[in-house]
C-alpha positions as CSV (number, residue, x, y, z in Angstrom):
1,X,30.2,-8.5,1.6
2,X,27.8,-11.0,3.4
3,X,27.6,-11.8,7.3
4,X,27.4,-15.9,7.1
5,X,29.4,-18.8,6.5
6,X,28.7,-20.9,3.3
7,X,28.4,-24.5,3.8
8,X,28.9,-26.2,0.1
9,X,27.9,-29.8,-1.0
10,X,24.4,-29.0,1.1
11,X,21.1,-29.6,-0.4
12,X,18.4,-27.7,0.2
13,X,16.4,-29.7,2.9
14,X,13.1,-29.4,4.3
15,X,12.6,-30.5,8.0
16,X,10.0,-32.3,8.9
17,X,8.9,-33.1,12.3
18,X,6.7,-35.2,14.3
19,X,5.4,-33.3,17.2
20,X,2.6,-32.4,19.3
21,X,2.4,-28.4,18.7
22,X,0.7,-26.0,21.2
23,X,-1.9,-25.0,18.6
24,X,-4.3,-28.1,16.9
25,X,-2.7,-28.9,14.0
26,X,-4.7,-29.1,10.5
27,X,-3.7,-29.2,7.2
28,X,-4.3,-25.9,4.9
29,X,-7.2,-26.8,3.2
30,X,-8.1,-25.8,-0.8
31,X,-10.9,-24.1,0.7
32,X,-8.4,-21.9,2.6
33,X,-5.1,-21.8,0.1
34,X,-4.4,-19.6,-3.1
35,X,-2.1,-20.4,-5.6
36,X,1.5,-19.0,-4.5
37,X,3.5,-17.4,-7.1
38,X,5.0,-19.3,-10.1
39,X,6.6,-17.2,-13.0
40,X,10.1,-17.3,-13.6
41,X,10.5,-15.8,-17.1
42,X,11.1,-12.4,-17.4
43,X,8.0,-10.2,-18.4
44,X,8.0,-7.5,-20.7
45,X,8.1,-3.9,-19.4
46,X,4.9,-2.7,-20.1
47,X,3.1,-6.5,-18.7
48,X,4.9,-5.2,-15.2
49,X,3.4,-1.5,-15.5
50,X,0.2,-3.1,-15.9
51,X,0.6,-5.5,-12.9
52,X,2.2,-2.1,-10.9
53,X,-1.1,-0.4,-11.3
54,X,-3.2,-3.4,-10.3
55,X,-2.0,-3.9,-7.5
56,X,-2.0,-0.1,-6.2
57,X,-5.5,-0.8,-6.7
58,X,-5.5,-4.2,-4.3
59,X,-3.3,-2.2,-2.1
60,X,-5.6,0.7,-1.8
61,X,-8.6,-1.1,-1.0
62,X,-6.7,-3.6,1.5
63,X,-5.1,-0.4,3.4
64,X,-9.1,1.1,3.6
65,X,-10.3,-2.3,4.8
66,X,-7.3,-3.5,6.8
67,X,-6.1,0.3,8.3
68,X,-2.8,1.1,7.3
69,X,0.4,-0.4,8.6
70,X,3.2,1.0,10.9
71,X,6.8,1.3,9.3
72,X,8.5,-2.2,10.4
73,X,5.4,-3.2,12.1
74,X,5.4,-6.7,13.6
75,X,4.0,-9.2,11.6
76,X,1.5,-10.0,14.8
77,X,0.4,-6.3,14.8
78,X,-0.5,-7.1,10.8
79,X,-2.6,-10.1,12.4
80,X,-4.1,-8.1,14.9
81,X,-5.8,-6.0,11.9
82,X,-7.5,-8.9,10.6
83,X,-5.6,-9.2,7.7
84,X,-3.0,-12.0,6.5
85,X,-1.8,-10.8,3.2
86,X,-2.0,-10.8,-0.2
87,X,-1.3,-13.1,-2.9
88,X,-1.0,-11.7,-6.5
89,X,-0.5,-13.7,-9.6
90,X,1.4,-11.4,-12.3
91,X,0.1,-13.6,-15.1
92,X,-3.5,-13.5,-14.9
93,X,-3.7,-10.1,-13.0
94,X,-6.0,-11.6,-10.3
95,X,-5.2,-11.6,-6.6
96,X,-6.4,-12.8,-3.2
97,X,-6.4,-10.8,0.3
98,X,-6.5,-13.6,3.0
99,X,-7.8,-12.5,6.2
100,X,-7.9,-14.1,9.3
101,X,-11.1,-16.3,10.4
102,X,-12.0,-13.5,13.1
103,X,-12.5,-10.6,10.5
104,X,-15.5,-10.0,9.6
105,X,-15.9,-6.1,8.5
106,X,-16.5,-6.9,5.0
107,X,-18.5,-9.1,2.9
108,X,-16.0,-9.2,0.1
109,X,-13.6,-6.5,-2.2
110,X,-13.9,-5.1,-5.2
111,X,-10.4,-4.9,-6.7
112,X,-9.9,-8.8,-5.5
113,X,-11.0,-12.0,-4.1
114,X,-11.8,-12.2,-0.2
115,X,-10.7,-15.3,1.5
116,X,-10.5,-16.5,5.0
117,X,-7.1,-18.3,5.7
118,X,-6.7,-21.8,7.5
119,X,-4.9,-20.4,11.1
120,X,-6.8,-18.2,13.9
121,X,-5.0,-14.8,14.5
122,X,-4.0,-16.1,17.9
123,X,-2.5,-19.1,17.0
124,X,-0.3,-17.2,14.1
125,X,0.5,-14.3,16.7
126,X,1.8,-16.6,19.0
127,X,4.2,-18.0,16.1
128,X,5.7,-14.7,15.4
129,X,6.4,-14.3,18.8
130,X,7.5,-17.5,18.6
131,X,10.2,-16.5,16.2
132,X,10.7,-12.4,16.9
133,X,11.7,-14.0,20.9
134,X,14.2,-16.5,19.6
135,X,14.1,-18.5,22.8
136,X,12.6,-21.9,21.6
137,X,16.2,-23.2,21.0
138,X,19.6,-22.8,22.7
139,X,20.9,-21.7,19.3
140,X,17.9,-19.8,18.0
141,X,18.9,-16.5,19.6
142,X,22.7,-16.9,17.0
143,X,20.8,-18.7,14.4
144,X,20.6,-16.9,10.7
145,X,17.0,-17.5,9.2
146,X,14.5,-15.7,7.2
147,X,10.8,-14.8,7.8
148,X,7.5,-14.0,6.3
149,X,3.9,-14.8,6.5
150,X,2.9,-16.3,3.1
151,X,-1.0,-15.3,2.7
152,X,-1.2,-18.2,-0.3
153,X,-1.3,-20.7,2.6
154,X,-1.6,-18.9,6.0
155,X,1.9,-20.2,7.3
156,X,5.6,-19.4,8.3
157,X,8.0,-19.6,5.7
158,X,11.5,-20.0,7.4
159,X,14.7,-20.2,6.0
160,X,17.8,-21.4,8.3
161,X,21.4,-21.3,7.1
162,X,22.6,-24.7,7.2
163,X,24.9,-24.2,10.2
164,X,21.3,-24.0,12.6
165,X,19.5,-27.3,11.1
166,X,18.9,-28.0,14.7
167,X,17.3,-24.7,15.9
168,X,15.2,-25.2,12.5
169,X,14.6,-28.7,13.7
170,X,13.3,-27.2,17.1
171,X,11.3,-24.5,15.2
172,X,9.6,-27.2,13.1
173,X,8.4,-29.3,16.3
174,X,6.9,-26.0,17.9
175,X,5.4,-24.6,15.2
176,X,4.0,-27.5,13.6
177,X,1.9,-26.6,10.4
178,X,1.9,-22.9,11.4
179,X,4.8,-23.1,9.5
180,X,7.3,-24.8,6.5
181,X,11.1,-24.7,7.5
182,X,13.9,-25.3,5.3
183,X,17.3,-25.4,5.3
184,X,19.5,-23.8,2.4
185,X,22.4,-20.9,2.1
186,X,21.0,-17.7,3.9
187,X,22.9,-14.5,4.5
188,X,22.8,-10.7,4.6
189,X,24.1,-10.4,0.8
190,X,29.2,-3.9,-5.4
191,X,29.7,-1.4,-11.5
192,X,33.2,-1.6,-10.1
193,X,35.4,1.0,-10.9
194,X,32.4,4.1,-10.9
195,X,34.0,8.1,-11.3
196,X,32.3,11.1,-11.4
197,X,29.3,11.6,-11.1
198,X,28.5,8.5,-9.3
199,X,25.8,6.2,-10.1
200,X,23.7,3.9,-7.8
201,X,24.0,0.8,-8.2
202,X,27.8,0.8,-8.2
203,X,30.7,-1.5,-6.8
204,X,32.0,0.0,-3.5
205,X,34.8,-1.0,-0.8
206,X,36.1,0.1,2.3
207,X,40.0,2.0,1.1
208,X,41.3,2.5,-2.0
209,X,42.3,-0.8,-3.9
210,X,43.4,-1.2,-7.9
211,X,41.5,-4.4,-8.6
212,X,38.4,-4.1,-10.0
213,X,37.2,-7.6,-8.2
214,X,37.9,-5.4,-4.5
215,X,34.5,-4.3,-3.8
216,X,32.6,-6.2,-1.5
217,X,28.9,-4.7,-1.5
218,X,26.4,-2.4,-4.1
219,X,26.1,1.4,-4.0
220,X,22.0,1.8,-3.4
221,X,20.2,4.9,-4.6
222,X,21.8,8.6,-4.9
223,X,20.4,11.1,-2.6
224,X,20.5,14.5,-1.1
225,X,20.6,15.5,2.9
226,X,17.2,17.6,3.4
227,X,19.4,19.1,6.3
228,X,22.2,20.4,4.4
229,X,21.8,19.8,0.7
230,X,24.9,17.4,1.0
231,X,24.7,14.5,-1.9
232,X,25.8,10.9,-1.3
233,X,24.2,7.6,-1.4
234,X,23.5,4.9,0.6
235,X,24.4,1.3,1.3
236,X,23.4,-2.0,3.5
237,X,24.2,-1.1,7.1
238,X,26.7,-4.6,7.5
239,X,28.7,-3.9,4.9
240,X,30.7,-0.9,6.4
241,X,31.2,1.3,9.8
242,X,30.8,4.8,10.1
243,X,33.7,6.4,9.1
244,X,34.9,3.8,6.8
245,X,36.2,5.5,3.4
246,X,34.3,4.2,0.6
247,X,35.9,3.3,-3.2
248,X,34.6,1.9,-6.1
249,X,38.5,0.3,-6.7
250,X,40.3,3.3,-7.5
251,X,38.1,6.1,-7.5
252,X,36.6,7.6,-4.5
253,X,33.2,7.0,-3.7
254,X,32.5,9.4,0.0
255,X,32.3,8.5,3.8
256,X,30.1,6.0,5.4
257,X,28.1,8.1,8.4
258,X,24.4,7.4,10.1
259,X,24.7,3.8,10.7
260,X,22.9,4.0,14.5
261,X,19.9,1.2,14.9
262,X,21.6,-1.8,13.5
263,X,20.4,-4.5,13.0
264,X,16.6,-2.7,13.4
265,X,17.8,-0.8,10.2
266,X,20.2,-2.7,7.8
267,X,21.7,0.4,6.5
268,X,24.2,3.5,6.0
269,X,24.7,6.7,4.3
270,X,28.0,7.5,2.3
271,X,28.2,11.4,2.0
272,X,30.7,14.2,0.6
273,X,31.2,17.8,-0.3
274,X,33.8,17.2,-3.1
275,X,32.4,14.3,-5.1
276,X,29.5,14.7,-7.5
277,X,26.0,11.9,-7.7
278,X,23.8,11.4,-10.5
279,X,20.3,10.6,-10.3
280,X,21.5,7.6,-12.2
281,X,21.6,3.4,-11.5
282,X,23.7,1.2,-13.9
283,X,21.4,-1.2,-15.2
284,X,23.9,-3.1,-16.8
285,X,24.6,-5.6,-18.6
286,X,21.4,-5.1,-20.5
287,X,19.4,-2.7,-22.5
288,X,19.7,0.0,-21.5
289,X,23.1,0.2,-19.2
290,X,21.4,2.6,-17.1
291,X,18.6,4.7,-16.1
292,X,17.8,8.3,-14.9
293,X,16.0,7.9,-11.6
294,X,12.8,9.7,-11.8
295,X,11.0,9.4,-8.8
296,X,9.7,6.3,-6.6
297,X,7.4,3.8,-6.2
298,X,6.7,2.1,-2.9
299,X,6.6,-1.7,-3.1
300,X,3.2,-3.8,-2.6
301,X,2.6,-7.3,-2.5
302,X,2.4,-8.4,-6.3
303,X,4.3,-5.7,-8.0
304,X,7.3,-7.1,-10.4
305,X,10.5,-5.1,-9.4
306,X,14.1,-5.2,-10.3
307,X,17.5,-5.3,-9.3
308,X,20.6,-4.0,-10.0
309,X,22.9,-5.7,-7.8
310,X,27.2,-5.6,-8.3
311,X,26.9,-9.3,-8.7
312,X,24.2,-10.4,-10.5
313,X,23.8,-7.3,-12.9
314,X,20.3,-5.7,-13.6
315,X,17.4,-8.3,-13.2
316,X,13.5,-7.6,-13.4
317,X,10.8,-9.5,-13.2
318,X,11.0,-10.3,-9.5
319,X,7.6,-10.8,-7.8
320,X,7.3,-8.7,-4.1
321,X,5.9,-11.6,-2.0
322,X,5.7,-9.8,1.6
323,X,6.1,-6.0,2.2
324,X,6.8,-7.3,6.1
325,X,9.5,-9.7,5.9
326,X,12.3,-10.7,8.4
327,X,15.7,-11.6,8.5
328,X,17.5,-12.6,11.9
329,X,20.9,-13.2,12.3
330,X,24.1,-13.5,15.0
331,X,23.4,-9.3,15.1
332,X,19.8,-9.7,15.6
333,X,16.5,-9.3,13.3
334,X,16.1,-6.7,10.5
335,X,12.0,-6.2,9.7
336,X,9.4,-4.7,8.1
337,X,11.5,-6.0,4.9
338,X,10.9,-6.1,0.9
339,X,10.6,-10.2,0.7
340,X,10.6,-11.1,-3.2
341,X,11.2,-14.2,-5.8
342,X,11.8,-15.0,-9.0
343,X,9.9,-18.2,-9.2
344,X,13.0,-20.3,-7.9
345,X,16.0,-18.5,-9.9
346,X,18.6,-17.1,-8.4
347,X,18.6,-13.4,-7.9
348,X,21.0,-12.6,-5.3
349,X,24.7,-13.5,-4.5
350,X,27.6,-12.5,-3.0
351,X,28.2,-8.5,-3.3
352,X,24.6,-7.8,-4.4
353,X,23.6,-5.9,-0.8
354,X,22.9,-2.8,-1.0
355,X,22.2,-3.3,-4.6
356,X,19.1,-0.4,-6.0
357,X,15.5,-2.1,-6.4
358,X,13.2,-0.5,-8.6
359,X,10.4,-0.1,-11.3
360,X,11.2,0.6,-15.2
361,X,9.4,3.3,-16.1
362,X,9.1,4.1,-20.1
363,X,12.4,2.8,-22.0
364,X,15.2,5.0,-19.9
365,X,13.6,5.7,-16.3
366,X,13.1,4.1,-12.7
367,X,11.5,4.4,-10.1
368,X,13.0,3.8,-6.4
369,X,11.7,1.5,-4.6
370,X,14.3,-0.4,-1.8
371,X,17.8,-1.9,-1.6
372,X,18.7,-5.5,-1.2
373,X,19.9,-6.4,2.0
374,X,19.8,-10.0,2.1
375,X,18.8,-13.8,1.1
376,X,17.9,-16.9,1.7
377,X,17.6,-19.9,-0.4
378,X,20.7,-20.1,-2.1
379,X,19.5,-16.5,-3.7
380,X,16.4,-17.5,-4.6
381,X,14.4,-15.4,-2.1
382,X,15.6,-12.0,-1.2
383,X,15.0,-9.1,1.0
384,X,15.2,-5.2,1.2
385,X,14.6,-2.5,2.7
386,X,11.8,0.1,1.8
387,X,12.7,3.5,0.4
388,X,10.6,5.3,2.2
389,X,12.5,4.0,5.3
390,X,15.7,4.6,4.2
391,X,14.5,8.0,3.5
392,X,12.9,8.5,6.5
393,X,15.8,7.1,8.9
394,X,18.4,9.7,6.9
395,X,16.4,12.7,6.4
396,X,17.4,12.5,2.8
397,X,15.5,12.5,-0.7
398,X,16.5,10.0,-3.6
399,X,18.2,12.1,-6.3
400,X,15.2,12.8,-8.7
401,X,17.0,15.6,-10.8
């Protein structure tokens, strides 16, 4: 299922405009800029376990420097900490922690390179209230557009769905270089006939239909009720209603229930007595088809995830840009969001949301990590929410066992 229109025969488009911004503009400098991101090929398993534990390193250290975020906490609040982000280079191992100009509690990290980014904290809080208020345009507050702070070059990165090239227009003029907006498909983004015992990862629908090209959105992660013991799973919260009778085409999946804070929280839980859930994600189509879910592994900037969207099948190798992401729609904004890339490929369509992210672990294994919720550029950048919110928001634990 996905909550946009798609506008074919459209380029992706980068708006650039001529105006006097609130803030002084200047150019990000080399002496302020890291390299962003580049791979696209698909590393082998053990290069991403490697790159997983380097960058629990990074993430330590930054959280003892930086204090340790709130879930879904504004981007500003980030800012307000002195910190910008971190950029992580999967090839070389090395990263960056940008901080703002104004920090000054340490002299430099151990784990990584300390640099100072090119915008005052002020003048970037101001920009993500800028965007979080969705008042600079008459169509800003129905627009659908993607957000996150790139640390690589202290700016905005906004995506607009074609049909809002003026309120991206708009967002351009006021924002100036505290921010690069493009234009290019953007949208809130099901294997397809899954019995007993159910797998994450699956193809669901709302009723019972024989064709196995019905279902409209991806099973996420298995889990169990720490109320009640009651198994299900879970889904992204635009894809179905409470209540709503879930299928994967002909075999019964369980009942969609918890969906409360949406769009805050892009999902809902899918719960029953009489089926039976696995602690198990089809992986397909490669090597192996699935996976025994083991345990989890909370995303940080740099790690190299996958996913195992209806759609798109299992794909890995994807690079977590921003663990504080944003994606705003007619519904309103979903944040604190999983924002990650595959240096330009596309990793998302169609039916992917709700789709399992997650680590390999040894040959067989994963480890939970989010679900895919949305994307913008065509596919190429998506977003997801964290498992330890979705576990959180449920009262539930991912199906370990």
């Amino acid at each position: 299922m996905k909550r946009t229109l798609t506008v074919s025969g459209l380029a992706a488009l980068l708006i650039v405009i001529s105006a006097a911004p609130v803030w002084p503009a200047q150019a990000p400098s080399k002496l302020c800029t890291a390299p962003a991101p580049v791979s696209s090929a698909e590393l082998p398993e053990n290069a991403e376990a490697q790159a997983d534990q380097r960058n629990r390193a990074v993430n330590d250290e930054v959280e003892a420097t930086f204090g340790v975020g709130a879930i879904k906490e504004r981007i500003a609040d980030q800012l307000r900490r002195g910190l910008i982000g971190v950029v992580a280079d999967p090839i070389t191992g090395n990263s960056t922690v940008v901080a703002t100009p104004e920090f000054r509690a340490v002299r430099g990290l151990t784990t990584a390179k300390l640099m100072i980014g090119c915008h005052p904290a002020a003048a970037l809080i101001d920009a993500d209230d800028v965007l979080v208020s969705r008042a600079w345009h008459p169509q800003a507050a129905q627009a659908t557009f993607s957000f996150s702070l790139h640390a690589n070059d202290s700016r905005f990165h906004v995506s607009f769905d074609p049909r809002f090239a003026a309120a991206a227009a708009a967002l351009s003029a006021v924002l100036g270089d505290r921010a690069v907006v493009t234009v290019s498909e953007t949208g809130r983004t099901g294997r397809l006939n899954d019995g007993e015992p159910h797998f994450g990862g699956a193809g669901i629908r709302n009723g019972y239909n024989s064709s196995l090209s019905s279902n409209t959105c991806t099973a996420g992660f298995t889990v169990r009720r720490n109320a009640d013991g009651q198994r299900g799973g879970f889904t992204a919260g635009h894809c179905f209603a409470n209540g709503n009778i879930l299928y994967s085409s002909t075999q019964l999946w369980g009942e969609a229930w918890g969906k409360v804070n949406f769009p805050a929280y892009d999902m809902i839980g899918i719960k029953s007595w009489s089926e039976t859930y696995d602690n198990v994600i089809h992986t397909d189509n490669c090597c192996p088809v699935k996976r025994d879910v083991i345990g989890r592994d909370p995303a940080v900037v740099g790690d190299l995830v996958c996913f195992s969207g209806m759609v798109s099948k299992a794909l890995c190798s994807i690079q977590v840009t921003s663990t504080n992401g944003y994606f705003c729609d007619q519904y309103g904004c979903t944040g604190g969001l999983i924002e990650a890339i595959r240096g330009g490929g596309v990793i998302v369509r169609p039916g992917d949301s709700g789709a399992p992210i997650y680590t390999r672990y040894g040959s067989n294994s994963a480890l939970a990590t989010g679900m895919v919720i949305a994307a913008a550029g065509g596919g190429t950048i998506a977003y997801g929410e964290h498992i330890g919110v979705i576990e959180s928001y449920f009262n539930v634990s991912v199906l370990t066992s």
